[in-house]
C-alpha positions in Angstrom: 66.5 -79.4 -11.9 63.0 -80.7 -12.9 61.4 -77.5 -12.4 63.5 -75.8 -14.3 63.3 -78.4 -17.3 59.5 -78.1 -16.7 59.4 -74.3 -16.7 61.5 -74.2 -19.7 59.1 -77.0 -21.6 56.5 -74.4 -20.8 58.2 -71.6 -22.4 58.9 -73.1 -25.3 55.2 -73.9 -25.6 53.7 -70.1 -25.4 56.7 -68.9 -27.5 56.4 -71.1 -29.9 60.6 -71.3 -29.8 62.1 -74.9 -30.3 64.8 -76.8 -32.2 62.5 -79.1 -33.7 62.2 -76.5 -37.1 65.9 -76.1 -37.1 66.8 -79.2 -36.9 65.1 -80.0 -39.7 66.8 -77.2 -41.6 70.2 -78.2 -40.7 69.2 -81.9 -42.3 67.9 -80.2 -45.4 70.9 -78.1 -45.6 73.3 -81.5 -45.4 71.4 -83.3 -48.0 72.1 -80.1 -50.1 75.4 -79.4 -49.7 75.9 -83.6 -50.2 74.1 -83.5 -53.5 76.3 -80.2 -54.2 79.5 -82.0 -53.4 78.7 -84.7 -56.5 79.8 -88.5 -56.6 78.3 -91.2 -56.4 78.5 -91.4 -52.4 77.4 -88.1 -52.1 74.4 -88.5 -54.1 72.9 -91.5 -52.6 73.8 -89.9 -49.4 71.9 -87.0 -50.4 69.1 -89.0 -51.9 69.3 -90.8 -48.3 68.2 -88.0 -46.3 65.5 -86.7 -48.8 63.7 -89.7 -48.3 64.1 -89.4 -44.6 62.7 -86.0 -44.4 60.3 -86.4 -46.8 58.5 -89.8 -44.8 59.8 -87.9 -41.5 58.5 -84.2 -42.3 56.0 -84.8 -45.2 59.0 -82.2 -46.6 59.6 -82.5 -50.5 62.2 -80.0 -51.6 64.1 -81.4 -54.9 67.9 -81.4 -54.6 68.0 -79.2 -57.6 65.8 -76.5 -56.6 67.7 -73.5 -56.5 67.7 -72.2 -53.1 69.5 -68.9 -52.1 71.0 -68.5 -48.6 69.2 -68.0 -45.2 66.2 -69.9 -46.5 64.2 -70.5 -43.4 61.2 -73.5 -43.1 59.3 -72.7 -40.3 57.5 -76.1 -38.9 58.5 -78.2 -41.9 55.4 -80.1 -42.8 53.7 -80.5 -45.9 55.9 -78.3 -47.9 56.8 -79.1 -51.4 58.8 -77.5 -54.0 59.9 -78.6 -57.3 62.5 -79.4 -59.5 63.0 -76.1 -61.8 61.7 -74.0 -58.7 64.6 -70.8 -57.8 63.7 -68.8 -54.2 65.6 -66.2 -53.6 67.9 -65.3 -50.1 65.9 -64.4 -46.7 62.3 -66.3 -48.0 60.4 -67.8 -44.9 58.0 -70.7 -45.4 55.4 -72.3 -43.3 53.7 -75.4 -42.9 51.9 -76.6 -46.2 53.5 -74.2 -48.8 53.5 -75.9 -52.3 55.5 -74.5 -55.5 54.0 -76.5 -58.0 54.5 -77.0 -62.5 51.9 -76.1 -64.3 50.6 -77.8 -67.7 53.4 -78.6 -70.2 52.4 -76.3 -72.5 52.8 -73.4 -70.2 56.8 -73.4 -69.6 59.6 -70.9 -70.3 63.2 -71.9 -71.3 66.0 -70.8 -69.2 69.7 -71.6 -69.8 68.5 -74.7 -71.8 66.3 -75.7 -69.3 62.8 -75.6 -69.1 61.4 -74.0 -66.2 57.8 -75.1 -65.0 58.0 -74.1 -61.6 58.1 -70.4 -59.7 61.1 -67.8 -59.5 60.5 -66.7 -56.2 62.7 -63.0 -55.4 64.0 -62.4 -52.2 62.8 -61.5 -49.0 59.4 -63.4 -49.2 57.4 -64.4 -46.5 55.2 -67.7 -48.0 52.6 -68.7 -45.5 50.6 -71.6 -44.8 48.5 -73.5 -47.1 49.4 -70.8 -49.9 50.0 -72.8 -53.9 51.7 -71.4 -56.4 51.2 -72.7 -59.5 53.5 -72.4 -62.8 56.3 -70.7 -64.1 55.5 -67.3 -62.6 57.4 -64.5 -61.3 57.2 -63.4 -58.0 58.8 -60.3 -57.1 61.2 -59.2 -54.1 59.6 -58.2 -50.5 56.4 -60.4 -51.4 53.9 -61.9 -48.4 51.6 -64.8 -49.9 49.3 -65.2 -47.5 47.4 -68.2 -45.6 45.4 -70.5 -48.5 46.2 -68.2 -51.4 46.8 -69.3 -55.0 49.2 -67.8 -57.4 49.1 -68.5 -60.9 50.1 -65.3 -62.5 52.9 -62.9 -62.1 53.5 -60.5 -58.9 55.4 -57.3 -58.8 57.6 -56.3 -56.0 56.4 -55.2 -52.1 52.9 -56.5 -52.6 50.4 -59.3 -50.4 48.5 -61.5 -52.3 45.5 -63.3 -50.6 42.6 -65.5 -52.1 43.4 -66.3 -55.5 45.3 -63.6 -57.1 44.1 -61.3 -55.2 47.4 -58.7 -55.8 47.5 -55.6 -53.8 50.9 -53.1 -52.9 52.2 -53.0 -49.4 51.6 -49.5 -47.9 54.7 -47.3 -47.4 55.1 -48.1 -43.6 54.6 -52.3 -44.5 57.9 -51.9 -46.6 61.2 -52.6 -45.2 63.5 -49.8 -45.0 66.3 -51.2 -47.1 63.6 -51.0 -50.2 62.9 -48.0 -49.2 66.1 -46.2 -49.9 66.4 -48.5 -53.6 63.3 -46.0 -54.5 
C-alpha cells in the first residue's frame, strides 16, 4: 500500500495535479455563497472564512466582487481582487494576480456605484504576477501574461505582456467558439 501512496505522491509532483488548489476554491466558494445567503450569521460566517484564507492563502478576494461561474484560482497565493472588480465566467488565475483601484479621480459610475476596479470579460487566462490597475476594460478570450501591467483598456482575443504591451491573438490562438461569433 505504501508504494502505491508513494508512487501516486510522485505523480502528483511531475503533473502538477493536487487538491490543494481546489480545495481552496471550494472554501472561497462557501464564503460566497454564505455572504450571498445574507443575515447576520451568514455574514460573519462569511467574513470568518475570508480571514482564514486570506492569513491561510495570502488570498484577498472581496465578498462583493462580482465573480461569474467556473472561476478557477490556480495555486491561490498572493491573489487579490477588489471590491467593485466584475470577472467574467471560465477566467483562470495564477499565483500573485492583483486587480487593483486606481486614483479616485479616475472612476466610472455604474448602477449607482462607483467602479474603481477592472471588468474583466470572459474566458481570460490572468497569469502570474500580472497587475491591473483601474477601472478598465478587458475584453473576452484575453491572456495577461507573467508580470504584465494593465492600466488601459483591452479589446477582445488579444495577449498583453510588459506594460501594455497589446497585441491580437493569431487566427489558430483563438478558440473555435469565437471563431464562428465572426
Amino acid at each position: 500500500m505504501s508504494i502505491l501512496k508513494d508512487i501516486k505522491l510522485w505523480l502528483t509532483d511531475i503533473l502538477c495535479i493536487s487538491n490543494y488548489d481546489r480545495k481552496v476554491e471550494r472554501k472561497f466558494w462557501k464564503m460566497r455563497r454564505l455572504y450571498e445567503k445574507g443575515g447576520y450569521i451568514n455574514r460573519k460566517r462569511a467574513l470568518r472564512l475570508e480571514n482564514k484564507l486570506q492569513e491561510k492563502y495570502q488570498l484577498k478576494i472581496s465578498r462583493t466582487a462580482k465573480i461569474g461561474v467556473n472561476f478557477q484560482i490556480r495555486h491561490p497565493m498572493g491573489i487579490r481582487i477588489g471590491k467593485t472588480a466584475v470577472i467574467g465566467d471560465n477566467c483562470k488565475v495564477y499565483p500573485f494576480f492583483v486587480a487593483m483601484a486606481a486614483v479616485k479621480n479616475d472612476r466610472e459610475l455604474i448602477n449607482n456605484h462607483i467602479r474603481h476596479h477592472p471588468k474583466i470579460g470572459n474566458d481570460c487566462m490572468l497569469c502570474s504576477k500580472a497587475t491591473v490597475i483601474g477601472p478598465v476594460t478587458i475584453g473576452d478570450d484575453v491572456t495577461i501574461g507573467a508580470c504584465a501591467i494593465v492600466t488601459k483598456d483591452v479589446p477582445s482575443h488579444s495577449v498583453v505582456k510588459g506594460l501594455n504591451q497589446i497585441r491580437p491573438k493569431r487566427p489558430e490562438e483563438i478558440p473555435d467558439k469565437y471563431k464562428q461569433e465572426k
